[in-house]
NUKOL-908915 format. One record per residue (C-alpha): x, y, z; residue number from 0. Coordinates in Angstrom, 2 decimals, decimal comma. Example, Ala and Ser with C-alpha at 12.3 -4.5 7.8 and 13.67 -1.06 7.14 Angstrom:
% NUKOL-908915
xx;yy;zz;k
12,30;-4,50;7,80;0
13,67;-1,06;7,14;1
//
This chain:
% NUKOL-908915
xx;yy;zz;k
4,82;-15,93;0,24;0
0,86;-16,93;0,92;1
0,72;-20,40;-0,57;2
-2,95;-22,25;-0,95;3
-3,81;-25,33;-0,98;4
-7,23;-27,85;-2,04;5
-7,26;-30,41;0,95;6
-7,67;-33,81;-0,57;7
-10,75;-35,85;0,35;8
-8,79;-37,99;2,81;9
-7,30;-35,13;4,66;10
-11,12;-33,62;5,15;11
-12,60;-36,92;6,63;12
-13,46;-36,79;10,25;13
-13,10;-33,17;10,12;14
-15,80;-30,81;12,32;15
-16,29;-28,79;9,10;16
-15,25;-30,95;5,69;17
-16,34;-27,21;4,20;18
-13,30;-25,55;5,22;19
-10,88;-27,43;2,37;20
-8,96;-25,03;1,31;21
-5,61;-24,06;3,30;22
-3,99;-20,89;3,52;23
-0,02;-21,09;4,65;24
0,82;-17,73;5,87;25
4,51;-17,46;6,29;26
5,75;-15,79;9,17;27
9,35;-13,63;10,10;28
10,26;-13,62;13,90;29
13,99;-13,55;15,29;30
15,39;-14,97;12,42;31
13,22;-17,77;12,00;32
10,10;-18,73;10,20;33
6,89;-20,05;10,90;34
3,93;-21,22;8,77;35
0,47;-20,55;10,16;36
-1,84;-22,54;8,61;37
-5,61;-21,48;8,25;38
-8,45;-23,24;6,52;39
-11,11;-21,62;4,98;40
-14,40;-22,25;2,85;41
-14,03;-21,32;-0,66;42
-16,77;-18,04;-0,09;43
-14,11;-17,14;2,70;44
-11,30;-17,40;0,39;45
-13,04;-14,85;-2,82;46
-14,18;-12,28;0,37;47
-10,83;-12,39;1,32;48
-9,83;-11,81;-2,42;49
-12,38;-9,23;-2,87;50
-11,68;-7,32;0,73;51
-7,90;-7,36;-0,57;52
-8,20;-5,63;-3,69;53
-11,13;-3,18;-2,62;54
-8,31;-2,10;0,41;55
-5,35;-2,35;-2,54;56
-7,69;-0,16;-4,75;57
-8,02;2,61;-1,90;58
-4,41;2,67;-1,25;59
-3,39;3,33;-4,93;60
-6,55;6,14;-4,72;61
-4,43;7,76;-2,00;62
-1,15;7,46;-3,64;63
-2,39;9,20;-6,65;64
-4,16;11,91;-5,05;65
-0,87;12,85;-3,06;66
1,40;12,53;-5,67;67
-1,04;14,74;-7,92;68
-0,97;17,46;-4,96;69
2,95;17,20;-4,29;70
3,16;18,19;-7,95;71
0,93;20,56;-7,75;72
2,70;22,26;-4,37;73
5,12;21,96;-6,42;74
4,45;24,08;-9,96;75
3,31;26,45;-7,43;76
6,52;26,77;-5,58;77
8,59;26,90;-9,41;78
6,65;29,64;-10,46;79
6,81;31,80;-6,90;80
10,51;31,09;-7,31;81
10,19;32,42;-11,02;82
7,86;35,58;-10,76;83
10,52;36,43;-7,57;84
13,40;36,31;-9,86;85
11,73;38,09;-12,80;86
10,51;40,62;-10,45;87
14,08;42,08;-10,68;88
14,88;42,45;-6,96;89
14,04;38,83;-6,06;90
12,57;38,42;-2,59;91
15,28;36,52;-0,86;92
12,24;35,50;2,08;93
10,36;34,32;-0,57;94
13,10;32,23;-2,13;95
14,32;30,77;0,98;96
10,91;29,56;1,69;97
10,85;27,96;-1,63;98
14,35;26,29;-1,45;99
13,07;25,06;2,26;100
9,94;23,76;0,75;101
12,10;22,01;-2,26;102
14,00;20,52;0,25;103
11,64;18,74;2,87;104
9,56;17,54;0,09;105
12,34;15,40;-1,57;106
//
Protein backbone atom coordinates (compact mmCIF):
# COMPACT_ATOMS: atom_id res chain seq x y z
CA UNK A 1 0.00 0.00 0.00
CA UNK A 2 1.40 3.70 -1.22
CA UNK A 3 1.55 5.54 2.08
CA UNK A 4 2.33 9.59 2.05
CA UNK A 5 3.69 11.53 4.21
CA UNK A 6 4.13 15.80 5.08
CA UNK A 7 7.91 15.99 6.14
CA UNK A 8 8.03 18.05 9.27
CA UNK A 9 10.00 21.30 9.23
CA UNK A 10 12.95 19.72 11.04
CA UNK A 11 13.26 16.82 8.73
CA UNK A 12 13.41 19.50 5.58
CA UNK A 13 16.28 21.66 7.11
CA UNK A 14 19.56 21.40 5.37
CA UNK A 15 17.87 19.75 2.61
CA UNK A 16 19.09 20.65 -1.31
CA UNK A 17 15.37 21.18 -2.10
CA UNK A 18 13.13 22.00 1.32
CA UNK A 19 10.29 21.95 -1.73
CA UNK A 20 10.23 18.35 -2.07
CA UNK A 21 8.24 17.69 1.56
CA UNK A 22 6.10 15.36 0.83
CA UNK A 23 7.17 11.49 0.87
CA UNK A 24 5.86 8.80 -1.06
CA UNK A 25 6.61 5.06 0.52
CA UNK A 26 6.19 2.71 -2.28
CA UNK A 27 6.12 -0.77 -0.96
CA UNK A 28 7.89 -3.28 -2.76
CA UNK A 29 7.48 -7.53 -3.21
CA UNK A 30 10.81 -9.36 -4.11
CA UNK A 31 11.69 -13.07 -2.94
CA UNK A 32 9.59 -12.99 -0.16
CA UNK A 33 10.60 -9.90 1.30
CA UNK A 34 9.68 -6.29 1.29
CA UNK A 35 11.16 -3.14 0.67
CA UNK A 36 10.01 0.50 1.00
CA UNK A 37 11.29 2.93 -1.59
CA UNK A 38 10.96 6.15 -0.48
CA UNK A 39 10.52 9.19 -2.94
CA UNK A 40 9.97 12.84 -2.20
CA UNK A 41 8.14 14.99 -4.21
CA UNK A 42 6.79 18.71 -4.46
CA UNK A 43 3.20 18.98 -3.85
CA UNK A 44 2.57 20.01 -7.99
CA UNK A 45 4.45 16.57 -8.48
CA UNK A 46 2.23 14.80 -6.19
CA UNK A 47 -1.59 16.23 -7.98
CA UNK A 48 0.29 15.41 -11.71
CA UNK A 49 0.89 12.23 -10.41
CA UNK A 50 -2.82 12.13 -9.15
CA UNK A 51 -4.09 13.53 -12.28
CA UNK A 52 -1.73 11.22 -14.77
CA UNK A 53 -3.23 8.24 -12.56
CA UNK A 54 -6.75 8.69 -13.05
CA UNK A 55 -6.56 10.06 -16.76
CA UNK A 56 -4.55 6.35 -17.41
CA UNK A 57 -7.37 4.61 -14.84
CA UNK A 58 -10.08 6.45 -16.95
CA UNK A 59 -8.66 4.92 -20.35
CA UNK A 60 -8.44 1.54 -18.97
CA UNK A 61 -12.12 1.37 -17.79
CA UNK A 62 -12.84 3.05 -21.61
CA UNK A 63 -11.28 -0.18 -22.91
CA UNK A 64 -12.92 -2.53 -20.61
CA UNK A 65 -16.26 -1.28 -21.57
CA UNK A 66 -15.81 -1.17 -25.15
CA UNK A 67 -14.73 -4.97 -25.11
CA UNK A 68 -17.15 -6.16 -22.92
CA UNK A 69 -19.89 -4.23 -25.07
CA UNK A 70 -18.39 -6.12 -28.29
CA UNK A 71 -18.03 -9.67 -26.52
CA UNK A 72 -21.77 -9.25 -25.98
CA UNK A 73 -22.40 -8.22 -29.02
CA UNK A 74 -20.23 -11.34 -30.76
CA UNK A 75 -22.18 -12.82 -28.71
CA UNK A 76 -26.21 -12.08 -29.54
CA UNK A 77 -24.83 -12.65 -32.88
CA UNK A 78 -23.60 -16.11 -32.31
CA UNK A 79 -27.29 -16.97 -30.16
CA UNK A 80 -29.23 -16.00 -32.93
CA UNK A 81 -26.95 -17.92 -35.86
CA UNK A 82 -27.36 -20.82 -33.45
CA UNK A 83 -31.24 -20.04 -33.41
CA UNK A 84 -32.14 -19.24 -37.17
CA UNK A 85 -29.87 -22.77 -37.74
CA UNK A 86 -32.14 -24.66 -35.55
CA UNK A 87 -35.39 -23.07 -36.77
CA UNK A 88 -34.25 -23.58 -40.20
CA UNK A 89 -35.41 -27.23 -39.70
CA UNK A 90 -32.29 -29.08 -40.91
CA UNK A 91 -29.85 -27.21 -38.62
CA UNK A 92 -26.42 -26.68 -40.15
CA UNK A 93 -24.31 -28.84 -37.95
CA UNK A 94 -20.94 -26.55 -39.50
CA UNK A 95 -22.65 -23.72 -38.48
CA UNK A 96 -23.42 -24.94 -34.98
CA UNK A 97 -20.11 -26.30 -34.29
CA UNK A 98 -18.65 -23.01 -35.10
CA UNK A 99 -20.94 -21.46 -32.67
CA UNK A 100 -20.39 -23.97 -29.77
CA UNK A 101 -16.41 -23.38 -30.61
CA UNK A 102 -16.93 -19.70 -30.45
CA UNK A 103 -19.09 -20.14 -27.00
CA UNK A 104 -16.36 -21.93 -25.77
CA UNK A 105 -13.03 -19.87 -26.28
CA UNK A 106 -14.84 -16.83 -25.29
CA UNK A 107 -15.67 -18.04 -21.70
Amino acid sequence: MLTLRLLPEDELAGVADPERCVELAVPRRTEGTFAVRTLRLTPADLVRLRTETDLALADIRTEVVRAEAAWHQRLGKWHADGRAAVEAGEPDTALLSRVLERLRTSL
